[in-house]
C-alpha positions as CSV (number, residue, x, y, z in Angstrom):
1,X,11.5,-13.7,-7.7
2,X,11.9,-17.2,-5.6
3,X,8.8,-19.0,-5.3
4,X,7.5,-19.2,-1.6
5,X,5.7,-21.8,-0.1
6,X,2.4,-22.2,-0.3
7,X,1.8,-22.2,3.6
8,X,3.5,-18.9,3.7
9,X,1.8,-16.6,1.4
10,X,-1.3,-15.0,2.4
11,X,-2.4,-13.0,-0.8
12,X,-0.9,-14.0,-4.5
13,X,-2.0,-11.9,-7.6
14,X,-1.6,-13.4,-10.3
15,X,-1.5,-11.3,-14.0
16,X,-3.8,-8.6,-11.9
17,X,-5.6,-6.0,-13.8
18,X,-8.1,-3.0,-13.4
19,X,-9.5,-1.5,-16.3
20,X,-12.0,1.8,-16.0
21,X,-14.3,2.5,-18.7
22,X,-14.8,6.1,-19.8
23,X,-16.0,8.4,-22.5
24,X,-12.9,8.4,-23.9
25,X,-12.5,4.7,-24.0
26,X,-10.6,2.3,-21.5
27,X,-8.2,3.1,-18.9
28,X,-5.9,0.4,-17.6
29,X,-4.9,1.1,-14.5
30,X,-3.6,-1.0,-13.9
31,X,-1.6,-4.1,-15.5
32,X,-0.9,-7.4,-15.4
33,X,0.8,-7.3,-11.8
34,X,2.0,-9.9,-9.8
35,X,3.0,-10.1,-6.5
36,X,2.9,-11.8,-3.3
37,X,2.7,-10.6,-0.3
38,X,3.6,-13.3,3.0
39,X,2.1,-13.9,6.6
40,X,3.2,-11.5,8.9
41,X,5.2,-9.3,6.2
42,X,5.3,-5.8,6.1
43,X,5.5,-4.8,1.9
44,X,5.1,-0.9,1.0
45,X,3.9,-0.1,-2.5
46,X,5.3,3.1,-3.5
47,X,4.9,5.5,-6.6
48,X,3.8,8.8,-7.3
49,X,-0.3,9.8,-7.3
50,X,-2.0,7.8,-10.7
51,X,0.3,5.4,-10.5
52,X,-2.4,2.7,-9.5
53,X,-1.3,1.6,-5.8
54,X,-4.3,2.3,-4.5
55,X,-6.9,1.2,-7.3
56,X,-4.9,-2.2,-7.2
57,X,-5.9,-2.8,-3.3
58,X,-9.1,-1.2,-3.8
59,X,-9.9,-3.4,-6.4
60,X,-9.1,-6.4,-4.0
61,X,-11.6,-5.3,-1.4
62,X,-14.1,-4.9,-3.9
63,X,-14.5,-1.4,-3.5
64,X,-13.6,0.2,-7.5
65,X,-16.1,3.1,-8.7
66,X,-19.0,1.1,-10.8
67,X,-16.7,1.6,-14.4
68,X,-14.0,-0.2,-13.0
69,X,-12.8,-4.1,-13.6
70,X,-10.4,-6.1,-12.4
71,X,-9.0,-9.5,-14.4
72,X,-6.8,-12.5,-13.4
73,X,-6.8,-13.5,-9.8
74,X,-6.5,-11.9,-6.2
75,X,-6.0,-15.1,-4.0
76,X,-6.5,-14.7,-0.2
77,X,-5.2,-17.6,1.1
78,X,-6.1,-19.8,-2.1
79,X,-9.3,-18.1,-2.4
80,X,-9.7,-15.4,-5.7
81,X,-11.5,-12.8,-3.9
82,X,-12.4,-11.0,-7.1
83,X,-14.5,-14.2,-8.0
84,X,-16.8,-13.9,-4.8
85,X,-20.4,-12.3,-4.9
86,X,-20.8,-9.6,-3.0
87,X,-22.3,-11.4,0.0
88,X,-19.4,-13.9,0.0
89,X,-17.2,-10.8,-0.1
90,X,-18.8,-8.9,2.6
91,X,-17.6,-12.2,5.2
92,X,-14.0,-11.5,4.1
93,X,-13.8,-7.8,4.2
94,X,-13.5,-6.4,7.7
95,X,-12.4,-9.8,9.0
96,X,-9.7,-11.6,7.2
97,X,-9.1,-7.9,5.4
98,X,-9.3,-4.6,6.2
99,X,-8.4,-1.3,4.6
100,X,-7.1,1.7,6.6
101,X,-8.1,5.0,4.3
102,X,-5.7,8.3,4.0
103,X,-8.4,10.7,5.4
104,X,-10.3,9.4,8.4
105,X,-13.0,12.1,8.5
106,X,-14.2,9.9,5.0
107,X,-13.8,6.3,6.4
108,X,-15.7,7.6,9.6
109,X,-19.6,7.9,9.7
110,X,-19.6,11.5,11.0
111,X,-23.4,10.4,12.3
112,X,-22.7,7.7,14.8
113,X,-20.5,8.1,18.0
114,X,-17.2,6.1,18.1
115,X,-18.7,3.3,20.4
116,X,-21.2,2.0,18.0
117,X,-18.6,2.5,14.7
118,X,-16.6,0.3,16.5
119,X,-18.8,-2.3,18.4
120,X,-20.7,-3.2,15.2
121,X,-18.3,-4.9,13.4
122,X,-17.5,-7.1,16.7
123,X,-21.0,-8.0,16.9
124,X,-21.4,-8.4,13.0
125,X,-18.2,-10.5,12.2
126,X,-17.3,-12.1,15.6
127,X,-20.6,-12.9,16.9
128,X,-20.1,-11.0,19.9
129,X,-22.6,-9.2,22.7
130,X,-22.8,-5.6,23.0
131,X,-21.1,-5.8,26.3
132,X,-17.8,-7.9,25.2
133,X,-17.5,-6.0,22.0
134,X,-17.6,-2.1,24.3
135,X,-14.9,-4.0,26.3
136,X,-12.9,-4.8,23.6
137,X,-12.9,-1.6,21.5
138,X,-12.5,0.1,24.8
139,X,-9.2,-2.3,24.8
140,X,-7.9,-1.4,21.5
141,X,-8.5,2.1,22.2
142,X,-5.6,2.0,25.1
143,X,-3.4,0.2,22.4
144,X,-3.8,2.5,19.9
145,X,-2.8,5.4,22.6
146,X,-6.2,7.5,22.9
147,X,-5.7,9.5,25.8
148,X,-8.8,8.8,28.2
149,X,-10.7,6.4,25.9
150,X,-13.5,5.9,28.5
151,X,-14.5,9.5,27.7
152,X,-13.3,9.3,24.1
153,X,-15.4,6.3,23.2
154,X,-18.6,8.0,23.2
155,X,-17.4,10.9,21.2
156,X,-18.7,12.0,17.9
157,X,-15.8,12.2,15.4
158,X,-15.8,15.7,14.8
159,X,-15.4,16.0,18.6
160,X,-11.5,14.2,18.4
161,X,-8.4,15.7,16.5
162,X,-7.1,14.7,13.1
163,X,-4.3,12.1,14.9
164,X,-7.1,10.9,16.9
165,X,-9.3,10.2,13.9
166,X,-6.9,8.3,12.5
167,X,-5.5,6.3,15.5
168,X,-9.8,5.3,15.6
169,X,-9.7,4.0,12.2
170,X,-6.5,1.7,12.5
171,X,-8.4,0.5,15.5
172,X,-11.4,-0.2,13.4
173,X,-9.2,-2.0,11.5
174,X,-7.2,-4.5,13.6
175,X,-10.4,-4.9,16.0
176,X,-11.5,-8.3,14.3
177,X,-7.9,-9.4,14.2
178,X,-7.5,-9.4,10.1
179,X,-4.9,-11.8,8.5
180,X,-4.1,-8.9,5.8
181,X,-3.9,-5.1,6.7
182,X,-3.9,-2.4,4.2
183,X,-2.8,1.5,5.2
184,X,-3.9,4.2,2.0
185,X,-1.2,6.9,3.3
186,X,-2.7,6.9,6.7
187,X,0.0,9.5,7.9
188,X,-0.5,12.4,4.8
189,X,-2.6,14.5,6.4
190,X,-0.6,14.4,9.8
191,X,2.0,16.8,11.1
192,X,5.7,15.0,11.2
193,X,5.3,13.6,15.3
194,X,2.1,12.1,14.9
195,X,3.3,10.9,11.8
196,X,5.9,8.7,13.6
197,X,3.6,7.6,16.3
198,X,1.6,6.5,13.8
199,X,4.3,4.3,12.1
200,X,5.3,2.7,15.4
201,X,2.0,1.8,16.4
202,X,1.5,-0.3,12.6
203,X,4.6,-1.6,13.5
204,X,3.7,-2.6,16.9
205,X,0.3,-4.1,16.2
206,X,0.9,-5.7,13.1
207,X,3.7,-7.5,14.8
208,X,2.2,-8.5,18.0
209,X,-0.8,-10.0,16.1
210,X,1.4,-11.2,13.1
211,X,-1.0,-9.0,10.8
212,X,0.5,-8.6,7.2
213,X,0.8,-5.1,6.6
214,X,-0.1,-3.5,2.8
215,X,1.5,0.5,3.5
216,X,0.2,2.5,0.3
217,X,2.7,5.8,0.3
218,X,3.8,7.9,-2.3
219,X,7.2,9.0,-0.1
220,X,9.7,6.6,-0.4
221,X,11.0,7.9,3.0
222,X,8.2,6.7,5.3
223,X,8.8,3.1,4.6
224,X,12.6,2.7,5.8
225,X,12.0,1.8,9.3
226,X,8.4,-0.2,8.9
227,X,8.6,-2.4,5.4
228,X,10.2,-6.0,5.0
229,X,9.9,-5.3,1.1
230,X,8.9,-2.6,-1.2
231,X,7.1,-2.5,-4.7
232,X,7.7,0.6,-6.7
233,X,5.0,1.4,-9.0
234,X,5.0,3.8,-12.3
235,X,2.0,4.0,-14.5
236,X,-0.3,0.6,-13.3
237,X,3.2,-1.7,-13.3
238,X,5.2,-2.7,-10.7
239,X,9.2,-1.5,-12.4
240,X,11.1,-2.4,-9.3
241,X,11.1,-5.1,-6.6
242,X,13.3,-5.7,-3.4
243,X,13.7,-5.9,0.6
244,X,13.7,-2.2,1.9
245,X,17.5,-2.4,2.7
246,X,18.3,-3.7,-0.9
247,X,16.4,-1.2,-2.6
248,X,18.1,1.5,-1.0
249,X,21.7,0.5,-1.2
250,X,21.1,-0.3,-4.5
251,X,18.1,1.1,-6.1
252,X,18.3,-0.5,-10.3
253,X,15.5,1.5,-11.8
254,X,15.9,4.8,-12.9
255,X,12.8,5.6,-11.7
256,X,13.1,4.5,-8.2
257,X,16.5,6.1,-8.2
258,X,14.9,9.2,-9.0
259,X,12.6,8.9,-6.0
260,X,15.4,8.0,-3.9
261,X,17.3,11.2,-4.5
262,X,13.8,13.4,-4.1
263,X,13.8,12.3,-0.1
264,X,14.6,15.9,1.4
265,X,17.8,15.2,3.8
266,X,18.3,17.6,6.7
267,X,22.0,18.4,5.4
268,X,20.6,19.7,2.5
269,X,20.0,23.2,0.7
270,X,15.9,23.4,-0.3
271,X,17.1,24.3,-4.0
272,X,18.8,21.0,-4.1
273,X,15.9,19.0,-4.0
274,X,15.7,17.0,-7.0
275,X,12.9,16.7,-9.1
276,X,12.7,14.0,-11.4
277,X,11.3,15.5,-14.7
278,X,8.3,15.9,-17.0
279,X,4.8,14.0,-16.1
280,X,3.5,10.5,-15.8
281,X,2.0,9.0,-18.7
282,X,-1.8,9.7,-20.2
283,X,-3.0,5.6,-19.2
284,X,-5.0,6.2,-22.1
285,X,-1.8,6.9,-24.7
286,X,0.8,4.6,-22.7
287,X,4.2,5.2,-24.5
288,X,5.0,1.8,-26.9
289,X,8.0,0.5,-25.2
290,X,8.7,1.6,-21.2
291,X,6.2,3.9,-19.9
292,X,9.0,6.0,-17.8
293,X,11.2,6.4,-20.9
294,X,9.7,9.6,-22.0
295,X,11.2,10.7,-17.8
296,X,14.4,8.5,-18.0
297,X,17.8,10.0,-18.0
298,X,19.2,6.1,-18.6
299,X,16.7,6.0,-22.3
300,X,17.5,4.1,-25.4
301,X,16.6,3.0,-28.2
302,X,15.5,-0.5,-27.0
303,X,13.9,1.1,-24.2
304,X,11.6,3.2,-26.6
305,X,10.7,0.4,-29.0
306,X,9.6,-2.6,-26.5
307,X,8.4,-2.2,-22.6
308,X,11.1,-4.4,-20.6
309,X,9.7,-7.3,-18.6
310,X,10.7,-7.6,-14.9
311,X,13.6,-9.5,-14.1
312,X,15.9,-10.9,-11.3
313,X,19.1,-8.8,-10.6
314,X,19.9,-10.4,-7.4
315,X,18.3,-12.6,-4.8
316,X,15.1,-11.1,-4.0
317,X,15.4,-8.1,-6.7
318,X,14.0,-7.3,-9.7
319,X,13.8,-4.6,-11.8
320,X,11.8,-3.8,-15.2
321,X,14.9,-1.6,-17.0
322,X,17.1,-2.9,-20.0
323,X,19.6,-0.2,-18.3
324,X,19.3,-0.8,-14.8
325,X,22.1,0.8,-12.2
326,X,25.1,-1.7,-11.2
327,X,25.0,-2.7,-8.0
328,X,27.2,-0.7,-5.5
329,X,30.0,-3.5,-5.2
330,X,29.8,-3.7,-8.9
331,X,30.7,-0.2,-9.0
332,X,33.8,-1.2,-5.9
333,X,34.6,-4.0,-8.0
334,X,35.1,-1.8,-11.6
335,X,36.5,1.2,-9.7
């Protein structure tokens, strides 16, 4: 991939890693990744469930289950988060960072009334009074769409609707004004409308406050009309690389092909659907050469014997396949 600037990128890993000690021995999940992510940019990782997306931005914000460990670096604006103490950490997270979970019923203490979830981080990591910070989670609350937020800002959380829930969370999150946002498929739990209202209003926010957005999402389909750029992940690597309109003119993996052609299209018949085949790999007993080879419809020999290292196709694009798809005017071109 072309080498930004260093003015424009925000967060740089750099030969990223999270291991997970077990019983059974060590899980890598996942491995040596790198990627940048730019001010302002809007980057969706997608892959199916285990595939490591959200371990890897977990992992970032310091929040991995007590087994796990991350290697090589996580810089945040030239600073390698993963080498902070936890105090150093706690000054970052919230404020220059901040993680929007799938299900807000978790990521919300079901003990405290909205006003105070939301006021303390103002007070903790902006320095502001109880009065200022009410008035300006009261004003976020109007920009995320709460219907009467006066009334709604002293609510318990079990007292609001799913939607509601989760629009509360992403106001958590952009209340201090963070330079990097990251959404865990904030919109899984939601029916298809609020879904799309939720989509707009990342896209709305993170703009107006030139926010980099992180969207974690297992559905290729979501990410059309909100990423910049999309990283598709299978089995703790990133296989495939590209702006969102590249990657779907002209997807090169098989594997992100494969996800592709699973998007359900309203033209077509339910037994249609395509499934791509067979399981993810065991991250315990990763196959020798490419980990989706056992799935691949494109497999040979070379693909079985050594795992293929990630390389340019086009401007912008990369892919990690000895046998990756032409590009369509290749095809035009040969036809």
């Amino acid at each position: 991939m072309p080498q930004e600037t260093q003015k424009d990128i925000l967060l740089e890993l750099n030969d990223y890693s999270i291991t997970f000690a077990t019983p059974d021995g060590e899980v890598k999940a996942v491995s040596n990744m790198n990627l940048t992510v730019r001010r302002g940019e809007r980057v969706a990782i997608v892959g199916e469930s285990g595939s490591g997306k959200s371990q890897t931005f977990l992992g970032i914000m310091g929040l991995l289950a007590k087994n796990g460990a991350t290697t090589g670096q996580a810089l945040l604006e030239g600073k390698d988060v993963l080498s902070l103490k936890p105090r150093e950490l706690d000054q970052i997270r919230g404020k220059d960072m901040a993680m929007v979970f799938q299900d807000p019923m978790t990521a919300l203490n079901p003990s405290l009334r909205i006003s105070r979830q939301l006021t303390e981080q103002l007070e903790v990591h902006r320095g502001l009074t109880a009065r200022a910070a009410s008035d300006a989670a009261l004003d976020m609350l109007k920009r995320v769409g709460i219907p009467d937020p006066t009334r709604r800002f002293h609510l318990y959380p079990h007292e609001l609707s799913g939607g509601m829930r989760q629009r509360i969370v992403i106001a958590m999150a952009l209340l201090t004004k963070p330079k990097l946002l990251i959404a865990d498929e904030p919109t899984t739990a939601l029916d298809v409308t609020i879904q799309a209202q939720i989509l707009d209003l990342f896209n709305d926010l993170t703009a107006e406050m030139n926010t980099a957005l992180v969207m974690i999402t297992h559905d290729l389909g979501v990410v059309a009309g909100l990423a910049d750029r999309v990283a598709v992940m299978y089995a703790g690597r990133i296989v495939e690389e590209a702006p969102v309109d590249e990657l779907f003119d002209n997807p090169a993996h098989p594997y992100t092909a494969a996800l592709h052609a699973s998007i359900p299209r309203p033209d077509q018949d339910v037994d249609a659907l395509v499934v791509i085949p067979g399981r993810p790999p065991n991250l315990q007993h990763l196959p020798k050469g490419c980990n989706f080879s056992p799935r691949c419809s494109q497999v040979q020999n070379d693909c079985i014997d050594h795992p293929p290292p990630l390389e340019t196709l086009a401007p912008r694009h990369c892919a990690a396949c000895y046998h990756p798809f032409p590009r369509r005017e290749e095809l035009l071109n040969h036809g």
